[in-house]
N, C-alpha and C positions, 0 to 999 in steps of 0.2 A: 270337600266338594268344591271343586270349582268355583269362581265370580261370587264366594261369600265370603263375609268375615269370618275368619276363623282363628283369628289371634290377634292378641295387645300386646302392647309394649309400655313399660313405664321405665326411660332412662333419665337416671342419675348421676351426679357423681356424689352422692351418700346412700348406696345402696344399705348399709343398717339401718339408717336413716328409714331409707321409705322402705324395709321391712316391719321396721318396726311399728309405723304409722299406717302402711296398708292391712298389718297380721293384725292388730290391736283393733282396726277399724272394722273391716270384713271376716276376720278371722283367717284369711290366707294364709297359705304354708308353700314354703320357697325349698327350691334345691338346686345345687349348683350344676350345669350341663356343663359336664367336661370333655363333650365332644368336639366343640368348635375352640378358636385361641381367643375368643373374648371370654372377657368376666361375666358372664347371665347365666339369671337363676330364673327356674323353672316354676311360675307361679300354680300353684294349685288351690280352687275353691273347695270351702268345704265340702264333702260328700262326693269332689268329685274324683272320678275314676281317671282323666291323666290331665297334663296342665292344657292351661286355657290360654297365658301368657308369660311375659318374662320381663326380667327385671335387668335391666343393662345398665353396667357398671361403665359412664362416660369416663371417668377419668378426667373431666373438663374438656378433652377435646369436643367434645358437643354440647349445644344447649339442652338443660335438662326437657324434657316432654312425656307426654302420653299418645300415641296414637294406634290406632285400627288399623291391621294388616289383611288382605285380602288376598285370600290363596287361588294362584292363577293355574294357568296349562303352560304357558311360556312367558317367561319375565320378560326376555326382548321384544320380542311380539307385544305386550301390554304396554313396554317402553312406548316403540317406535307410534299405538295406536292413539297413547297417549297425548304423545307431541302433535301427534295430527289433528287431534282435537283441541287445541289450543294451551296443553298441561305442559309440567316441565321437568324433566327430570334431574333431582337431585343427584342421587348418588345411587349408581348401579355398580351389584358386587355376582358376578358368574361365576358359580363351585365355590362357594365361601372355606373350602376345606372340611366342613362335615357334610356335603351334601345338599347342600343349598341355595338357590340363587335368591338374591332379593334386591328390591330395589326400595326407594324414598319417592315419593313422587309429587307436585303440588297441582290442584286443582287448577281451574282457570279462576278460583278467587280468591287463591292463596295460599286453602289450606293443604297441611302434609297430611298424607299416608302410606301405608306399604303395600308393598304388594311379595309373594316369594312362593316360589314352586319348590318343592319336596322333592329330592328323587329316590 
């Protein structure tokens, strides 16, 4: 649905690492998505029926984090409605190669989240 959260992100660059620390903690179960050309793994909660989030393999080039992605209608459109609001955008990716657009965005007090349409 639209304008909700609807997925996390916890990036690393020790993805066994924080497998093994989120699976132990929560009981999470991870799978590798071998449709896009990054390293992430597909977090599943107990009980449930398909993932909830993912697990990204930084490789160092980014700081490690957690954050909240929110499934939009149009990423540039959210961009562009963004900066109008005084927000900034990090880093926008259109057709990531599996069918994806997404973007990084920061509030006006700082903080990061995502945002990414499905198609």
């Amino acid at each position: 649905m639209d304008n909700t959260v609807t997925w996390f992100e916890v990036a690393t660059d020790d993805p066994e690492g924080a497998q093994a620390f989120y699976g132990g903690l929560f009981g999470w179960t991870f799978a590798r998505d071998d449709e896009g050309p990054l390293d992430y793994r597909m977090i599943n909660y107990p009980g449930g029926e398909r993932p909830a989030g993912g697990l990204f393999n930084t490789k160092g080039e980014f700081p490690a984090h957690a954050i909240f992605h929110v499934q939009v209608a149009d990423v540039e459109a959210a961009c562009a409605k963004s900066e109008s609001l005084g927000g900034k955008v990090i880093m926008k990716v259109i057709d990531d190669g599996a069918g994806t657009d997404f973007a990084y965005l920061r509030d006006t007090s700082g903080s990061v989240f995502g945002i990414f349409h499905r198609r």
